[in-house]
C-alpha positions as CSV (number, residue, x, y, z in Angstrom):
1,X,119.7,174.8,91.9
2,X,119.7,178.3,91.1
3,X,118.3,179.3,94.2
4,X,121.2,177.5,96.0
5,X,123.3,179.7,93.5
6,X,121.6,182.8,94.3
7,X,122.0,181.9,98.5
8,X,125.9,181.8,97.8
9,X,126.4,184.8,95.9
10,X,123.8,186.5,98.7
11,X,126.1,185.2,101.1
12,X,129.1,185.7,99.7
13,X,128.1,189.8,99.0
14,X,127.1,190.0,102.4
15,X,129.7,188.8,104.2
16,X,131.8,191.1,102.0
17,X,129.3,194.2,102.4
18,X,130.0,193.8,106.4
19,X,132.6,193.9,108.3
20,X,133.8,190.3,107.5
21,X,137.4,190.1,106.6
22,X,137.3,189.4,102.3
23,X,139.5,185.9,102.9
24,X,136.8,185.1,105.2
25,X,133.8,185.4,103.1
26,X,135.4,183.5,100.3
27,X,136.2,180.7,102.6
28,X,132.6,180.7,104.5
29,X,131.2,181.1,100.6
30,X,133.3,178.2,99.4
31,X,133.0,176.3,101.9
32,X,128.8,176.1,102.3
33,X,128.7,175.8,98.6
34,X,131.1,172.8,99.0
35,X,129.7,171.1,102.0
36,X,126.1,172.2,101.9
37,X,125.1,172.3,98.7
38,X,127.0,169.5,96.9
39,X,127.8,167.2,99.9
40,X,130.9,167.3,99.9
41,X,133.7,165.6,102.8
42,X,134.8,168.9,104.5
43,X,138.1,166.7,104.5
44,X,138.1,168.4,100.6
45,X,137.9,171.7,102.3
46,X,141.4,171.1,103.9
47,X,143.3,169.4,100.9
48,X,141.9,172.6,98.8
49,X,143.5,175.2,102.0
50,X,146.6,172.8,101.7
51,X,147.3,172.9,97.8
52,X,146.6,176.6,97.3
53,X,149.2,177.0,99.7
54,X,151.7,174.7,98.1
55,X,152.5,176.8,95.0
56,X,156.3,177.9,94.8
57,X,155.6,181.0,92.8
58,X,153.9,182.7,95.3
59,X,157.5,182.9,97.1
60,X,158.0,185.4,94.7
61,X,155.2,187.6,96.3
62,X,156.5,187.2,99.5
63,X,160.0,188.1,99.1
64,X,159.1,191.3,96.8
65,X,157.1,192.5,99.8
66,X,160.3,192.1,101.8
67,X,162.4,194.0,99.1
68,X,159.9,196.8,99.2
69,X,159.8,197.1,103.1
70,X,163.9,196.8,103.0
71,X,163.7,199.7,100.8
72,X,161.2,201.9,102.5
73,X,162.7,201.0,105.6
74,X,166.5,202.4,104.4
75,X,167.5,205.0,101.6
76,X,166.5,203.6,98.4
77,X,163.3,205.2,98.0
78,X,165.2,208.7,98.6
79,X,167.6,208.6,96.2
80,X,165.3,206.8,93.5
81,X,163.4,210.5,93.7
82,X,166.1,212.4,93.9
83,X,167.4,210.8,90.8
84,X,164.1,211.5,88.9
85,X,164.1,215.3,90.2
86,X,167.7,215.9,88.7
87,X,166.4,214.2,85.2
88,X,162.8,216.2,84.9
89,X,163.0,218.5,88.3
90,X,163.9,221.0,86.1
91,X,161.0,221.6,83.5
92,X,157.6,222.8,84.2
93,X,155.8,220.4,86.7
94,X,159.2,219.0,87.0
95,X,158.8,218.2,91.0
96,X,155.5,216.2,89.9
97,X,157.0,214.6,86.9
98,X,159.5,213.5,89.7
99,X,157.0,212.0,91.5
100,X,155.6,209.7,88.1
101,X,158.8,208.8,87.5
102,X,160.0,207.8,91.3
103,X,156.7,205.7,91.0
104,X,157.8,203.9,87.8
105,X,161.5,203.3,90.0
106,X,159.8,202.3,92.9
107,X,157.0,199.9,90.9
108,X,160.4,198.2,89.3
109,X,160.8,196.4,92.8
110,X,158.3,196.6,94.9
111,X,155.6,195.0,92.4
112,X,153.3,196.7,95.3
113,X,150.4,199.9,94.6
114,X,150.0,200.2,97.8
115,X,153.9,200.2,99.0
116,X,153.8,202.7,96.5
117,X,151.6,205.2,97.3
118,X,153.0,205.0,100.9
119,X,157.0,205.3,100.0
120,X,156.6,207.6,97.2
121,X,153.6,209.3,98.1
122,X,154.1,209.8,101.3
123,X,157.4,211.6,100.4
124,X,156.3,214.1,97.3
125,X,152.5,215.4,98.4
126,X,154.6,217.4,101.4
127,X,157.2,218.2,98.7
128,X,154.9,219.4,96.1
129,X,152.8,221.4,98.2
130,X,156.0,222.8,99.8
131,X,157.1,224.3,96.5
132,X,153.2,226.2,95.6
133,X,151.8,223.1,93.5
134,X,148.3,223.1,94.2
135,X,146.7,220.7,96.4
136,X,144.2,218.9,94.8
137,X,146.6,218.5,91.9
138,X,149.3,216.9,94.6
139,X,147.4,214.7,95.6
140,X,145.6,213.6,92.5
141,X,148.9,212.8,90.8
142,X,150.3,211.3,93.8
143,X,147.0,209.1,94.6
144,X,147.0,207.9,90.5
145,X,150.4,207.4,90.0
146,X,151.2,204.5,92.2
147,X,148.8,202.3,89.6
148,X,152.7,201.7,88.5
149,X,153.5,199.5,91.3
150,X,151.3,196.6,89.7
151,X,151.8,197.2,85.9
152,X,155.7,197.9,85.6
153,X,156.8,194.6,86.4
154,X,158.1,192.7,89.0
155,X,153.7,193.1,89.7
156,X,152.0,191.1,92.8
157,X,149.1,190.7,90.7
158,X,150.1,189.7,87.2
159,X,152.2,187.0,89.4
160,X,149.4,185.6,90.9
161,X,147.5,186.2,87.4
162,X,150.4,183.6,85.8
163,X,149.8,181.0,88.8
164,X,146.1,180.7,87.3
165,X,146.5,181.5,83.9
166,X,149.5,179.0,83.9
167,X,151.2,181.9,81.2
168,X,155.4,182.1,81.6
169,X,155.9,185.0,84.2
170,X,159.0,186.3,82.3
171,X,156.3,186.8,79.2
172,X,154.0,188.0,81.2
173,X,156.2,190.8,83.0
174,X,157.0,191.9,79.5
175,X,153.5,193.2,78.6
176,X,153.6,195.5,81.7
177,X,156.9,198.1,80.2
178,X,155.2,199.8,77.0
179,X,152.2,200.7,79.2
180,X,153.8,201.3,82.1
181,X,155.8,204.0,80.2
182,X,152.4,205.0,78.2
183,X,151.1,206.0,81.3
184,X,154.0,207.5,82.8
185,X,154.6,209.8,79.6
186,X,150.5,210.9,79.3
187,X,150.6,212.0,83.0
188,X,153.7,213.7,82.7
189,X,152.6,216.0,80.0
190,X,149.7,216.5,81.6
191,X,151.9,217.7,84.2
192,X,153.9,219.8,82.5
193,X,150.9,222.0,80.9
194,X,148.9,222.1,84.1
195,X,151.7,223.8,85.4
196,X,153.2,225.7,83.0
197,X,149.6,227.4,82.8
198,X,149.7,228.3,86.3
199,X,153.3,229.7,86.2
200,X,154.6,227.9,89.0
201,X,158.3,228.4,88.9
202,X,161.2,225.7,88.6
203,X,164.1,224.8,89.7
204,X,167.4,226.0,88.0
205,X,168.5,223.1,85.8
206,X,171.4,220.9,87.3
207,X,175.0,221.1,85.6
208,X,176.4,218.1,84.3
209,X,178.5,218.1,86.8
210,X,175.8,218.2,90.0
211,X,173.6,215.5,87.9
212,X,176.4,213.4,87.8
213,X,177.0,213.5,91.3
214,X,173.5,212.8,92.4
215,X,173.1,210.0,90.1
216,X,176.7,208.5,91.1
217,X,175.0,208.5,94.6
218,X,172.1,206.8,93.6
219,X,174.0,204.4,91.5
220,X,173.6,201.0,93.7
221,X,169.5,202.3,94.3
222,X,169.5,202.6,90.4
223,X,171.2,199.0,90.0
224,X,168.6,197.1,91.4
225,X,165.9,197.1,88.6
226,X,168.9,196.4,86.4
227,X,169.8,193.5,88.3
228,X,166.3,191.9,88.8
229,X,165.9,192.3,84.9
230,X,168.7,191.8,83.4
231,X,169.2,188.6,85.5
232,X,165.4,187.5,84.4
233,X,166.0,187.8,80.3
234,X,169.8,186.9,80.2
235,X,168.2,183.1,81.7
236,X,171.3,183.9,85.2
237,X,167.8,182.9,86.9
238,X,163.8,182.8,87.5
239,X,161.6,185.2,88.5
240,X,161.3,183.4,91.8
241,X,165.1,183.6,92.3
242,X,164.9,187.1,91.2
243,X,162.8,188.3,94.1
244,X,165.6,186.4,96.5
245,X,168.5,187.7,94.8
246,X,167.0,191.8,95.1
247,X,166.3,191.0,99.0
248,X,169.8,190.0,99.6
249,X,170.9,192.9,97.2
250,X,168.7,195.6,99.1
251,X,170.0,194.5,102.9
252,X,173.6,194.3,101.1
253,X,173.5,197.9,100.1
254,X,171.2,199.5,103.1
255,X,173.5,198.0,105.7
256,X,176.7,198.0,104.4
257,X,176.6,200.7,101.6
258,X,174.2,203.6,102.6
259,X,174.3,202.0,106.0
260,X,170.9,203.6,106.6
261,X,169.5,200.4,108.2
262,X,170.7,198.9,111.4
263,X,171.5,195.4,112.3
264,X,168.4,195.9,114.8
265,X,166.1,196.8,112.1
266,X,166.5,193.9,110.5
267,X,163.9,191.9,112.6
268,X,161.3,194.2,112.1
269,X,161.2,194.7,108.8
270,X,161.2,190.7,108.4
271,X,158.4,190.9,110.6
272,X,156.5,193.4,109.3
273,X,157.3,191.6,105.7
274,X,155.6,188.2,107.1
275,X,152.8,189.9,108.3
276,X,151.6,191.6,104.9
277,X,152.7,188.2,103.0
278,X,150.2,186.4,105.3
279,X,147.5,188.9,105.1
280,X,148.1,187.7,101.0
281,X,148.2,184.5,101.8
282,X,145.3,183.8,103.6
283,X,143.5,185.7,100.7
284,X,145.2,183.5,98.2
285,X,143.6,180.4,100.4
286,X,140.0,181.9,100.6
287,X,139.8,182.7,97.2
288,X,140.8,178.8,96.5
289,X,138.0,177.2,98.2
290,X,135.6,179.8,96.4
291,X,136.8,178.6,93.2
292,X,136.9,175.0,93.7
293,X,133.1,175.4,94.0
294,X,133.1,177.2,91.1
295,X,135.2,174.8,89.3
296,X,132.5,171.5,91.0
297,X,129.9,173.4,89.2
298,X,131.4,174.2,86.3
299,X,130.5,177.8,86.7
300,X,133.2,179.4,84.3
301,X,131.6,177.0,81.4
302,X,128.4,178.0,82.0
303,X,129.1,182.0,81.9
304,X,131.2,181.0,79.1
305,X,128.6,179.9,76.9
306,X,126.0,182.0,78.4
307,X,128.3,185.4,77.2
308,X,129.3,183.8,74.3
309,X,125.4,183.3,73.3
310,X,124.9,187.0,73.8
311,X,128.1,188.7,72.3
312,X,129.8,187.8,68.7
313,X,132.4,190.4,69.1
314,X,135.7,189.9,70.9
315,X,135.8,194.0,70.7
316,X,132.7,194.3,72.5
317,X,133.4,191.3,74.9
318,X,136.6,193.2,75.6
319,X,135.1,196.6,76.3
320,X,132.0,194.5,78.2
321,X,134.9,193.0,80.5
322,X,136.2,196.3,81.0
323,X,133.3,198.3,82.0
324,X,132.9,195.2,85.0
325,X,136.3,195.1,85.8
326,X,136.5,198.8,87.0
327,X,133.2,198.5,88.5
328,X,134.8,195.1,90.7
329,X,137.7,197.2,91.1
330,X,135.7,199.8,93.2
331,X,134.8,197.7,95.6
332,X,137.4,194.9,95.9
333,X,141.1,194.6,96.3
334,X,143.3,193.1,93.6
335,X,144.7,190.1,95.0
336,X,140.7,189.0,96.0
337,X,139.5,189.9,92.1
338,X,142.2,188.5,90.0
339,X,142.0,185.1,91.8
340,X,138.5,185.1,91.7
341,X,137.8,186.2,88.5
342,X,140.4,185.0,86.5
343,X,139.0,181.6,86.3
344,X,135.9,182.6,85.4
345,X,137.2,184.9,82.7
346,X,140.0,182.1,80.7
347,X,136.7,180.0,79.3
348,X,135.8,182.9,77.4
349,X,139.2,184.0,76.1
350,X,139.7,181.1,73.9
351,X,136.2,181.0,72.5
352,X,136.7,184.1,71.3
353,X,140.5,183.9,70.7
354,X,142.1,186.8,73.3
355,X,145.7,186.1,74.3
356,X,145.2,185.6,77.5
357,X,148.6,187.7,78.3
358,X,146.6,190.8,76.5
359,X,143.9,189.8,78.9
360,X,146.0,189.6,81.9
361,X,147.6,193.1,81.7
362,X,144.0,194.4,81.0
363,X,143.0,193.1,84.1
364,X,146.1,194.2,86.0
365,X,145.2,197.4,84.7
366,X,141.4,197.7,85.3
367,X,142.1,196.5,89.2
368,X,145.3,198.8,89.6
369,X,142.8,201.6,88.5
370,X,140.4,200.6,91.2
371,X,142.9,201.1,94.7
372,X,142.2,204.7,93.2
373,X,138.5,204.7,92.6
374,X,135.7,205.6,95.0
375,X,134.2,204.0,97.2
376,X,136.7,201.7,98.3
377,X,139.9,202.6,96.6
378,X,142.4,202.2,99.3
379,X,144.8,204.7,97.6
380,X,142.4,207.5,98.3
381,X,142.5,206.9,102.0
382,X,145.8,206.9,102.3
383,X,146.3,210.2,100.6
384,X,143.4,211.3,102.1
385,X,144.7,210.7,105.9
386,X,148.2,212.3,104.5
387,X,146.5,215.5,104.1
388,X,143.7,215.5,106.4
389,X,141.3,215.6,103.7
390,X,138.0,213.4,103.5
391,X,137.0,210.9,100.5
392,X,135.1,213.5,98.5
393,X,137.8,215.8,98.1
394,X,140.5,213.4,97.0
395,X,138.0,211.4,94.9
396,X,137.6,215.0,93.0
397,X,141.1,215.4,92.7
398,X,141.9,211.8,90.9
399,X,139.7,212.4,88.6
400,X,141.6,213.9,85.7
401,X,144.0,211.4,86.3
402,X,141.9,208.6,86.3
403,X,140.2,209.6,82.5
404,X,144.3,209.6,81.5
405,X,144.4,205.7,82.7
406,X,141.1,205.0,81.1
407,X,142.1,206.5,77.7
408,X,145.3,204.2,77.9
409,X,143.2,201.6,78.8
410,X,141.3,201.5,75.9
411,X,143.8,202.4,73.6
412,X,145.5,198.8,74.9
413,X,142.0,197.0,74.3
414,X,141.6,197.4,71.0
415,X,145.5,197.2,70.2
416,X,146.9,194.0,71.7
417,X,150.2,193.9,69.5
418,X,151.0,197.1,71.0
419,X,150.7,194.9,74.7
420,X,152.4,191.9,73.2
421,X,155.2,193.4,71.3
422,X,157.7,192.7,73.5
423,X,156.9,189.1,74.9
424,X,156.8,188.7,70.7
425,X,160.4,190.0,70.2
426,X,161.9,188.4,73.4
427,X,160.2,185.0,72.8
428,X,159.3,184.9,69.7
């Protein structure tokens, strides 16, 4: 039997080490381990494709990727930065600092790393490096600071974290703000003494007056997070109907407000929307067959007692966990490793008694970290084709930033009422 165990992990690392689409493995993986190995009716196969599908929370996924693309598509995402530049543009590092906090704006909607790094990204490497910041810096802070997208809530991952985890999603957003900030704060000082070492010069503060008037401008941009929040906690509705109401809210104000989006656009962003909510989807049903093999064979159990044989410590199971998780995070995308791994994990969190929303934001983390970590981290590729630059050079210039995220990360481990302070107050 452990053979046939070895053969599906062989297989399933294989297919994943090649050019096969990650969806793909999981399901060929799944699927011999179902069929081949235990005998099952392939007919299982299909009911298991069917169910994973039939899960109303992941319409919130899909209609936060439409809110994002509405955004990116129209003005939002320019006056979200211009906002942030009149609050911080100012101060040493100011036009970077900008950039952090246009990712913390833009992460309040989108839920996305990856939408992220594009919108925002895309936008302030040309800006920064237009006003003397140095390159590598650019495009370090720029690369790193899109981890926002998936831990300031509404987050793709922690979403699809609650549909296994079965924790409230309302809670669960909660534990995403206090680091979110953490991290937002940490790089900004960083930031501002990088700079101010190097002299670069800034921008004349704004008058009242001229802050008043950009902000006045961004005013409907601004009101979304407010509106997808506020609506959440004050119980006017779900997290599901949340992601609906900000759609409508974001072609409301693009089309008839900023009227920066055309009627004509319309269809292509909905498009384009349904084509990177499929690309999700089909992960989501891949992953599923995997893990009802798992499940069959009672994997989780076994590593459950096998780990908990071997470590007493929740601290060091924690820091254990950690270590693995940016390791997975190298090499495989966030939707694939939280739906894979989280049922693994769960076993072990009540044995040795780790709120599993602690747990879940640690993972959000330890993955977000990984779209920015070589080999694989798709983040670096982005910025790296933005610049022309190959993966060495950008993987050199996140590196600073990375050890920032780590710190924070381990300051969160071994501090879970700091992560839980809020779902505590709210909740109770």
């Amino acid at each position: 039997m452990e053979t046939s165990y070895l053969l599906i992990l062989a297989l399933l690392l294989g297919c994943l080490a090649t050019t096969v689409p990650v969806f793909m493995a999981l399901f060929f993986a799944g699927t011999a381990g179902l069929v081949y190995m235990l005998g099952i009716d392939p007919q299982i196969v299909i009911e298991v494709l069917y169910r994973s599908m039939d899960k109303f929370a992941l319409i919130v996924v899909m209609f936060f990727v439409l809110c994002g693309n509405i955004m990116t598509t129209g003005s939002i995402v320019e006056k979200l930065i211009k906002t942030a530049n009149v609050l911080v543009g100012f101060l040493p590092g100011g036009l970077a600092m900008s950039g952090v906090l246009a990712c913390g704006f833009f992460g309040a909607i989108s839920g996305s790393t990856v939408a992220t790094v594009v919108a925002i990204g895309g936008f302030m490497i040309p800006a920064l490096m237009e006003n003397d910041y140095d390159e590598r810096f650019s495009v370090g802070i720029m690369t790193t600071a899109p981890i926002l997208g998936v831990i300031i809530p509404p987050s793709i991952a922690m979403i699809l974290y609650a549909m296994v985890s079965n924790d409230p999603l309302e809670a669960l957003f909660l534990t995403g703000f206090i680091p979110g900030v953490m991290i937002m704060v940490a790089m900004s000082v960083y930031a501002y003494f990088v700079c101010k070492k190097q002299g670069l010069k800034t921008i004349k503060r704004p008058t009242g007056k001229e802050a008043f008037a950009v902000i006045k401008d961004s005013v409907w941009a601004l009101f979304l997070p407010i509106l997808i929040f506020g609506g959440i906690y004050s119980g006017m509705f779900t997290a599901n109907e949340a992601a609906v109401v900000a759609c409508f809210y974001a072609f409301f104000v693009e089309i008839c407000i900023h009227k920066d989006m055309k009627l004509k656009e319309v269809k292509r962003v909905i498009v384009s929307s349904a084509v990177t909510s499929a690309t999700l989807l089909i992960i989501v049903a891949g992953a599923s067959v995997f893990g009802e093999f798992l499940t069959f064979e009672q994997i989780p159990g076994k590593i459950a007692n096998a780990v908990v044989d071997s470590i007493s410590s929740p601290w060091v199971f924690l820091l254990a966990v950690n270590i693995l998780l940016l390791v997975i995070g190298m090499f495989m995308d966030i939707i694939s490793a939280t739906l894979i791994l989280t049922p693994i994990f769960l076993p072990l969190l009540n044995k040795f008694g780790i709120d599993t929303m602690h747990f879940g934001l640690l993972m959000t983390i330890n993955l977000g970290i990984g779209y920015c970590t070589p080999p694989l981290g798709v983040s670096l590729y982005i910025s790296g084709a933005m610049v022309n630059r190959d993966l060495l050079y950008v993987s050199r210039a996140v590196m600073p930033f990375l050890l920032i995220q780590i710190t924070i990360l381990m300051v969160l481990t071994f501090w879970p009422d700091l992560v839980l302070l809020l779902p505590r107050w709210v909740y109770g």
